[in-house]
C-alpha positions in Angstrom: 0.0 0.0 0.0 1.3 3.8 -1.1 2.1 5.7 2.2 -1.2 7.6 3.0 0.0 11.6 1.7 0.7 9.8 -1.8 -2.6 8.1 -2.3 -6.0 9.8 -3.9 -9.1 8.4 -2.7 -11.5 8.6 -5.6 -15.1 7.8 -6.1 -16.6 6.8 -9.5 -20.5 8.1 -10.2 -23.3 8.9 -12.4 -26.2 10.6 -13.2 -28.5 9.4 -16.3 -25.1 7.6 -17.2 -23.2 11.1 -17.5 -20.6 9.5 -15.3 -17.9 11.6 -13.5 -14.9 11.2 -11.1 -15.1 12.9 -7.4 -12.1 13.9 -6.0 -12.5 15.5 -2.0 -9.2 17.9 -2.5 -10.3 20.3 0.8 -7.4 18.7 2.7 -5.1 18.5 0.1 -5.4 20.7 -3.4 -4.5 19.2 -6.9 -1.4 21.3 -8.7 -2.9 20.3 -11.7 -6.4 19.3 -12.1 -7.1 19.5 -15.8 -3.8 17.3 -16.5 -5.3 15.1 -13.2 -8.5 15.0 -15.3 -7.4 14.0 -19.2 -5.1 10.9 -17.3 -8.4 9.9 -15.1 -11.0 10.7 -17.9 -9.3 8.1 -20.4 -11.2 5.3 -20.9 -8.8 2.8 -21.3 -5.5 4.3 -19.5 -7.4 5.5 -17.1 -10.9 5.3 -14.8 -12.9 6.7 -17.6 -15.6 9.5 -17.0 -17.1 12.4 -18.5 -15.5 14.7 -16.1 -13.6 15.6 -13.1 -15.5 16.9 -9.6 -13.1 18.6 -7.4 -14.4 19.1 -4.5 -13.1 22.3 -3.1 -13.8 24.5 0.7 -16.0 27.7 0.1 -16.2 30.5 2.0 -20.0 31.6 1.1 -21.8 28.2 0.6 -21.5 24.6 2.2 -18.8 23.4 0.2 -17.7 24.1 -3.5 -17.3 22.0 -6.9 -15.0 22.7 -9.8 -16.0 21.2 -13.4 -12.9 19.8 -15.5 -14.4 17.7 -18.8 -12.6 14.8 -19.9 -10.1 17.0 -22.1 -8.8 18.6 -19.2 -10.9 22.1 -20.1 -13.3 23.4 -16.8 -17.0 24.2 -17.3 -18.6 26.8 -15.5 -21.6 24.0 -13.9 -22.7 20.8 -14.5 -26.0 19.8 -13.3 -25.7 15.9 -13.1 -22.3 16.1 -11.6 -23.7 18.5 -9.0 -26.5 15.8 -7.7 -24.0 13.3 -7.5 -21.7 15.7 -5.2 -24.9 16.4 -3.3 -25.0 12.4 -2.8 -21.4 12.4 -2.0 -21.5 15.0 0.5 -24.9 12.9 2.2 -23.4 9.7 2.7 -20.3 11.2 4.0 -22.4 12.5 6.7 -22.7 15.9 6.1 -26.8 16.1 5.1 -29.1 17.8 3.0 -30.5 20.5 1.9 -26.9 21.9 0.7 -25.5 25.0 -1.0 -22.7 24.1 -3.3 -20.9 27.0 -4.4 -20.1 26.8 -8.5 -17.9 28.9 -11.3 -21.9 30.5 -11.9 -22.8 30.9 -8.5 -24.0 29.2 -5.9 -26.3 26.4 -6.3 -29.0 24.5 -3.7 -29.2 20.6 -3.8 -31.8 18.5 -1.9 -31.7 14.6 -1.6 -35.5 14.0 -2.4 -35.6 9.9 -2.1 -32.7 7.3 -1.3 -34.7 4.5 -1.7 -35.3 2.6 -3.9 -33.3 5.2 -6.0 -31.1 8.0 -5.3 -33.2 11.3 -6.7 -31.8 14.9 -6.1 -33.4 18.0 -7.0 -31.1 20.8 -8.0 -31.7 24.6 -8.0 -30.5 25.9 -11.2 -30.4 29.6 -12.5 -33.0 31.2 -14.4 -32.9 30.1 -18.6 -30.9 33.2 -20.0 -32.2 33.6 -23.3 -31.3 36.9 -23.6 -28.5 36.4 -26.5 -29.4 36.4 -30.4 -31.4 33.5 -31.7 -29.1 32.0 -33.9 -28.7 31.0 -37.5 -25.8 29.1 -37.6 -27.7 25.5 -38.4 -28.4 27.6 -41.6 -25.9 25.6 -44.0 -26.5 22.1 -42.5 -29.6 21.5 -44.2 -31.4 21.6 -41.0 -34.8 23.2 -40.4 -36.6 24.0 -37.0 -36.2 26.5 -34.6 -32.4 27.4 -32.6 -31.6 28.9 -29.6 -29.1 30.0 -27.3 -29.3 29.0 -23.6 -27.6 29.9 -20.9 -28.2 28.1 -17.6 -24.8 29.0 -16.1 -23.3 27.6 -19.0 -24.1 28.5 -22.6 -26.1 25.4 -24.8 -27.5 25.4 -28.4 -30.8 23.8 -28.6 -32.0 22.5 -32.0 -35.5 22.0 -32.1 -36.4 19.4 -34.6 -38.9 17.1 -35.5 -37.1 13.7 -34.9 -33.5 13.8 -33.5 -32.3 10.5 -34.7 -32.7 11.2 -38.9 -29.2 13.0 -39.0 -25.5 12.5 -38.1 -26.1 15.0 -35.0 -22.2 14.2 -34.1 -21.0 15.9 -37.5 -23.1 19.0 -36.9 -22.5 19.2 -33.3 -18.9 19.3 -34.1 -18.9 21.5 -37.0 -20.9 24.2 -35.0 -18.5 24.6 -33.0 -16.8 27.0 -35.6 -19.3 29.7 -35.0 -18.3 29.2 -31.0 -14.6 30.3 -30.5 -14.7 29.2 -26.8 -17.0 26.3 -27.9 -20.8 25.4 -26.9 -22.5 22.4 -25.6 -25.1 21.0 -28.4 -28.7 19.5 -28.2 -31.0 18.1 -30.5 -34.6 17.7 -29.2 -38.2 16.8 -30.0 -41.3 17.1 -28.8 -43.3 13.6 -27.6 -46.1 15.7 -26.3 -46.5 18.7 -23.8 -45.4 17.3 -20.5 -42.6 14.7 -22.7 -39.3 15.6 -24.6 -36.4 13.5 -26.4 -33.4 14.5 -26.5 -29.6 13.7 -27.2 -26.6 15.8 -26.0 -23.2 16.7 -27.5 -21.1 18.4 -25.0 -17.9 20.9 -25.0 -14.5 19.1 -23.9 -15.9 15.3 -24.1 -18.2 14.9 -27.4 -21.5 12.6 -27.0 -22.6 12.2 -23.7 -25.8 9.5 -22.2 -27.4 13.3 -20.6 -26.6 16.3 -19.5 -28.7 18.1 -16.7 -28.0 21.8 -17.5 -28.5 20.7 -20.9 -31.8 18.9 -20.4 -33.3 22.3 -18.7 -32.1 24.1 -21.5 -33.9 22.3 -24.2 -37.0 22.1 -21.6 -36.9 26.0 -21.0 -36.8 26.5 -25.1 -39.7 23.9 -25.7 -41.9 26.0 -22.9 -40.5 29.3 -24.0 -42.7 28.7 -27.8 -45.7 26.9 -26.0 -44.6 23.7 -27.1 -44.7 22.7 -23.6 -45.7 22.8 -20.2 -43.9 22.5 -16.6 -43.4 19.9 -15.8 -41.3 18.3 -18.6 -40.2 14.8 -18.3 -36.7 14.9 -20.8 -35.9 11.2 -21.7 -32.1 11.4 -23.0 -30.1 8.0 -23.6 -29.2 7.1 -20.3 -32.4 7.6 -18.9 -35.0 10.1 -17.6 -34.7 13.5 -16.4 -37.4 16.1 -14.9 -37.5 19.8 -15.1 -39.9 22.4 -13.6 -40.0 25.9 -14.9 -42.8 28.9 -14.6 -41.1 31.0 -17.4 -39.6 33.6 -15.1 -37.7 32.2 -12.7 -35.1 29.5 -11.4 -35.6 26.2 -13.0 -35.3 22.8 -11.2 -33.6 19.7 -12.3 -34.6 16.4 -10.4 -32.9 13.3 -11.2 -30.6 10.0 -10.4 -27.6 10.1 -8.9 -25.9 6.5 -8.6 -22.8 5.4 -7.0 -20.7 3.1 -9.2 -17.8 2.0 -6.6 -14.7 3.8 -4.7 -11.4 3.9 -5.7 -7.8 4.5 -4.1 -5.0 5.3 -6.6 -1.5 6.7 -6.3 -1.1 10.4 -6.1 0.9 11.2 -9.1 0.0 14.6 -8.8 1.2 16.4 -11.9 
């Protein structure tokens, strides 16, 4: 066994399948957490995950999470990492409701069921929608409506009638050229008022199984044109996520938050 100060105690988790790597560094800070995060984030050098959670101290809220994606860049907020650092923080003793401070402010979590599954409700900021409407899908020989989102990170929604009849991979990645400091991507239909599908391309990792911020996003847009009501149920490919929002103000994102197993690795520490 390494000597205690050159281990890193590590816990593996997901939410919806958007699966991350928590890392509790209030004791002892990371030189180098995006490097840390492109040697844990490989899938088959490393652990494998979407993404890095550092968990950090915070002066103004309970505790505080940083966002690295699995190419070492860090996002402002991630809203199914956050639930599983809200489950994190709960079995390690130290309860619920909690106020997790992020890069885009600071955020409430509340553990809503344990049994039989792990749901957490998160507090998110209100949809932003206050950029231009874009045209960029323009040349892709897409049609439907487009919008930018922000819900403390900024999202493309592309509202389409069926969001499997397309390479959405190939236009996620080429409208990233109109995005100089890139943009997470979602294609989305509607099932009916209360029911959306959608699939998710994100910033610094490429296709992910959900993404909660993401989810709201597309939610917020489809009840922004009347398409659809609060609540929306958002089915995405690892499974189901619900969001409430009245049209003014903060929107809430309630979903799974599942432990996979723990890990102790050496340090390393770049």
């Amino acid at each position: 066994m390494e000597p205690k100060d050159l281990i890193v105690q590590l816990v593996k988790m997901h939410g919806a399948r958007n699966d991350f790597i928590i890392a509790d560094a209030r004791r002892e800070p990371f030189r180098n957490p995006s490097t840390l995060a492109i040697r844990l984030c490989d899938r088959r050098v490393g652990i494998g995950a979407d993404g890095l959670l550092l968990l950090e101290a915070s002066a103004i809220a309970d505790a505080r999470m940083r966002v690295f994606n699995a190419d070492g860049s860090e996002a402002e907020m991630c809203g199914n990492g956050i639930r599983c650092l809200a489950r994190y923080l709960d079995e390690a003793g130290e309860g619920s409701p909690l106020r997790i401070e992020t890069e885009t402010g600071v955020i409430e979590t509340r553990v809503v069921e344990r049994e039989p599954e792990y749901l957490v409700r998160v507090t998110l900021p209100v949809p932003d929608f206050s950029a231009r409407r874009t045209g960029a899908t323009d040349g892709l020989g897409m049609t439907g409506s487009t919008y930018l989102v922000r819900v403390g990170n900024p999202h493309l929604v592309l509202l389409r009638g069926s969001i499997d009849d397309f390479d959405f991979e190939s236009v996620a990645t080429e409208l990233q050229r109109e995005f100089p400091e890139g943009i997470n991507v979602h294609v989305t239909s509607v099932s009916d008022e209360h029911t959306l599908r959608v699939r998710h391309w994100e910033r610094g990792v490429g296709l992910t199984q959900a993404c909660g911020t993401g989810a709201v996003a597309c939610a917020a847009s489809a009840i922004r044109l009347g398409l659809a009501r609060s609540p929306v149920d958002v089915h995405v490919p690892g499974g189901n996520l619900h969001v409430e929002w009245d049209g003014t103000g903060a929107a809430y994102l309630t979903g799974p938050a599942e432990r996979v197993f723990d890990a102790v690795i050496p340090r390393h520490d770049p």
